[in-house]
C-alpha distance (Angstrom), angle and dihedral (degrees) to the residues before:
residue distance angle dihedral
X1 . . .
X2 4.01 . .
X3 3.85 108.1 .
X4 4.12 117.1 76.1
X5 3.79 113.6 -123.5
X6 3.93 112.3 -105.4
X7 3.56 120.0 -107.6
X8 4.05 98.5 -88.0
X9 3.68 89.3 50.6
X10 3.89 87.6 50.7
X11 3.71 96.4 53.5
X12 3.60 97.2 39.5
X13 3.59 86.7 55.6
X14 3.60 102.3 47.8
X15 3.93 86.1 44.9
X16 3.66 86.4 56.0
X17 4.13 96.3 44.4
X18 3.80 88.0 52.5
X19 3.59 100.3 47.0
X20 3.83 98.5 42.0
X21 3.53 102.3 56.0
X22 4.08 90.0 173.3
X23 3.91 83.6 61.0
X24 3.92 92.2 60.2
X25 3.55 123.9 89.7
X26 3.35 128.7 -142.9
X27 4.31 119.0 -127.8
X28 3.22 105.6 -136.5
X29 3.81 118.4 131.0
X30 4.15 135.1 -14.8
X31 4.00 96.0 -87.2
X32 3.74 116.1 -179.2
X33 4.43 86.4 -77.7
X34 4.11 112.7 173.8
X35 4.09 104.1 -114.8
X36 3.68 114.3 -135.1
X37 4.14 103.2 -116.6
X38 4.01 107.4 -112.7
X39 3.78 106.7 -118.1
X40 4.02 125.1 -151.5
X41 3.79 127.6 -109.2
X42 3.78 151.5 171.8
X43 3.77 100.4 -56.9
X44 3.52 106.2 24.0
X45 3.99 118.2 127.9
X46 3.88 111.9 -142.8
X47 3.87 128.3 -174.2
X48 3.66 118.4 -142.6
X49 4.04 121.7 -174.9
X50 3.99 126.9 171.0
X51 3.96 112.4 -147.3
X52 3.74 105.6 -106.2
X53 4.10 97.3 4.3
X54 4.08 98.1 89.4
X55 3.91 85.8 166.6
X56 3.94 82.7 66.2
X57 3.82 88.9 61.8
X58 3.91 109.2 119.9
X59 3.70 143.2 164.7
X60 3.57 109.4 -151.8
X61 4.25 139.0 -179.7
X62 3.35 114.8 -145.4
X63 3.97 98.5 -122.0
X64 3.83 121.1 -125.8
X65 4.10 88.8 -95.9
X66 3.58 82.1 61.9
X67 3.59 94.5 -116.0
X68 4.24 139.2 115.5
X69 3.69 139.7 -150.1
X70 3.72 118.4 -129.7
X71 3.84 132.4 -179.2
X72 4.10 111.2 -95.3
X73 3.87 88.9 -4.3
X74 4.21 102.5 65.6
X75 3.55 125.0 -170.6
X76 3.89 120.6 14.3
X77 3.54 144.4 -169.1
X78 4.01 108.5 -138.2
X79 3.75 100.7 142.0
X80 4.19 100.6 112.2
X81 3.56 99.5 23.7
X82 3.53 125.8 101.6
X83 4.09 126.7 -128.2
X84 3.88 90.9 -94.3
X85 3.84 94.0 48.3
X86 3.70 94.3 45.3
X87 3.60 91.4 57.9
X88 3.59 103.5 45.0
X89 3.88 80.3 53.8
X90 3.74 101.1 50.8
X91 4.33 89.2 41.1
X92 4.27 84.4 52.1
X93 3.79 87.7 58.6
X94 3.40 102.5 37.4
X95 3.78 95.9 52.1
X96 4.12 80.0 73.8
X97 4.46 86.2 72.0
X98 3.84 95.8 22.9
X99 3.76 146.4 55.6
X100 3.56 113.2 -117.9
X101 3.83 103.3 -34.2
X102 3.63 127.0 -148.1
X103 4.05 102.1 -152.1
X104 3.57 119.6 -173.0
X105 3.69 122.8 -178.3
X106 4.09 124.9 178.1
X107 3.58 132.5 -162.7
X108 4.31 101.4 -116.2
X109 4.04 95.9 171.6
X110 3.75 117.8 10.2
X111 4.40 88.3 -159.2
X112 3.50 91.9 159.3
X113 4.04 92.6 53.3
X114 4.03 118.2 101.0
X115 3.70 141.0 -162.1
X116 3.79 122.5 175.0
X117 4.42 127.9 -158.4
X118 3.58 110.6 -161.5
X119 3.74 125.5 168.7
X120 3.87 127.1 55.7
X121 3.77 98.0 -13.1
X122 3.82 122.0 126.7
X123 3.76 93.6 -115.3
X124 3.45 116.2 22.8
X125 3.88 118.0 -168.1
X126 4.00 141.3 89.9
X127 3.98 124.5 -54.1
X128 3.39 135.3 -174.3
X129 3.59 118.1 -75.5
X130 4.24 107.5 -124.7
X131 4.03 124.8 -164.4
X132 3.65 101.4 -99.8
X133 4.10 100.6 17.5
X134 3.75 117.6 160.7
X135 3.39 137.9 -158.0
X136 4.25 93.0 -102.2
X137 3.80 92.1 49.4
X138 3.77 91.5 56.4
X139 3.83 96.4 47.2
X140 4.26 79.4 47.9
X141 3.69 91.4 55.7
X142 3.92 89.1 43.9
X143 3.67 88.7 57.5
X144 3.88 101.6 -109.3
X145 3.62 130.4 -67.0
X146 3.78 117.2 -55.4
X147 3.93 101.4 -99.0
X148 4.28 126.5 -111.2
X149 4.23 82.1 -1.6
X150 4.18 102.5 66.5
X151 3.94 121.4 90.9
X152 3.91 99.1 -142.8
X153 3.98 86.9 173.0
X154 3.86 92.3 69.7
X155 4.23 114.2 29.8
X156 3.77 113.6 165.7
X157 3.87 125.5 -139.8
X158 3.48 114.3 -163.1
X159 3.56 122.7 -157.7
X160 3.80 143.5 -174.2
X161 3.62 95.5 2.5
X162 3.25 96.5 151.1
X163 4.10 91.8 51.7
X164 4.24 137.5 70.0
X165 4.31 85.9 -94.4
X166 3.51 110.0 49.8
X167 3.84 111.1 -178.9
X168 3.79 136.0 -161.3
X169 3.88 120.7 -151.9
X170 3.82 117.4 -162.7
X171 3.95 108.0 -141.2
X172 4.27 122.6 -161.4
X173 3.61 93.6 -162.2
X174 4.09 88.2 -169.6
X175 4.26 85.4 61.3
X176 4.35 82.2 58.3
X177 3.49 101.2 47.0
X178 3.45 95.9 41.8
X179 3.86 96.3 53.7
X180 3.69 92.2 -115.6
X181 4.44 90.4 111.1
X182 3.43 133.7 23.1
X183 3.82 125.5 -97.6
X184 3.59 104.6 -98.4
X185 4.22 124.0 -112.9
X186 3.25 109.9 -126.3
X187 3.90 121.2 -138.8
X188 4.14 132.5 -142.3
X189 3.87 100.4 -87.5
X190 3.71 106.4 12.7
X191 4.08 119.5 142.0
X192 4.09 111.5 -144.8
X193 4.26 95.9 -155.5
X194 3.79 108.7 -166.2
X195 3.80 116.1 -154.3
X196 3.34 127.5 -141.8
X197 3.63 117.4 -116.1
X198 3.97 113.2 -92.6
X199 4.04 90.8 -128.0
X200 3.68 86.9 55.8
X201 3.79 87.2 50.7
X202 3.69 89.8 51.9
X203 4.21 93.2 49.6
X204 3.43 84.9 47.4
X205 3.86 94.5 58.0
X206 4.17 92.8 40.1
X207 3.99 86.9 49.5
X208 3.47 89.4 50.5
X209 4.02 94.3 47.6
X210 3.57 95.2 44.7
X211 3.92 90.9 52.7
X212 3.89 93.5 57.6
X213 3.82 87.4 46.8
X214 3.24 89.6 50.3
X215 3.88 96.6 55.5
């Protein structure tokens, strides 16, 4: 997963996390969960090395075709493939100029790689996905929750919107902070929604009653 689902996809999904509680899963601990494989895009900066061929060494951007250019190789489609894939591809082609090459290629800047906060945080709005994001350096880069308004009981994670398995991941905020659960890794694509406390809901509703009574 790379892209971030559009806005219907969003709200049908967070419709359909709320409303199916069965379909929500609790946060709890790091149990043995399947990680969605980080795919390349237009933007992302790869490094790719051959053992023992340092004039091989090259820092490339995967251009807005979604291709690269590579010594011996040319021209290459990357865009959609993931780290793994794109190497076994550029070590099949190379073994036409070189004996048994060991490739190596690493993600440097993942540009192309989302995450979104919505909800009662200051600034609401996609960031850049980093390798090893969590859930608390998000909400940092979001500029904290809103004050007296945010639910930190009952965060939502929302993954793989954009996919055939969506998921929903309930998130007690409180259990983090306090030590009691792990910080939680963030994945390419995933939308942290923030609800606003049901109190505030409430004074909300009462402010809006006494207004019209008022009038």
């Amino acid at each position: 997963m790379r892209r971030l689902a559009s806005w219907p996809a969003f709200l049908l999904g967070l419709v359909a996390s709320c409303a199916t509680p069965e379909a929500v899963t609790d946060w709890d601990a790091p149990a043995d969960r399947p990680v969605t494989p980080v795919v390349l895009g237009p933007g992302d900066r790869i490094q790719v090395s051959v053992w023992r061929e340092e004039e091989l060494l090259r820092d490339l951007v995967v251009r807005p075709d979604g291709r690269i250019s590579y010594p011996l190789v040319g021209d290459l489609k990357v865009a959609g493939l993931t780290i793994p894939e794109t190497r076994k591809l550029l070590q099949r082609l190379l073994e036409e100029y070189l004996r048994r090459p060991q490739v190596t290629v690493t993600l440097e800047r993942p540009a192309s790689l989302r995450v979104r906060a919505l909800g009662e945080v200051a600034r609401p709005g996609d960031y850049p996905w980093h390798e090893a994001d969590t859930l608390l350096a998000l909400l940092a880069r979001a500029g904290d929750l809103v004050p007296h308004t945010a639910y930190r009981s009952d965060l939502r994670v929302l993954r793989g919107l954009d996919g055939e398995r969506p998921e929903a991941l309930r998130v007690d905020l409180h259990r983090i902070l306090r030590g009691e659960a792990p910080d939680l890794p963030l994945e390419p694509g995933d939308v942290v929604y923030v609800p606003s406390h049901p109190i505030t809901d409430w004074g909300r509703v009462l402010a809006q009653c006494l207004g019209r009574r008022s009038r």
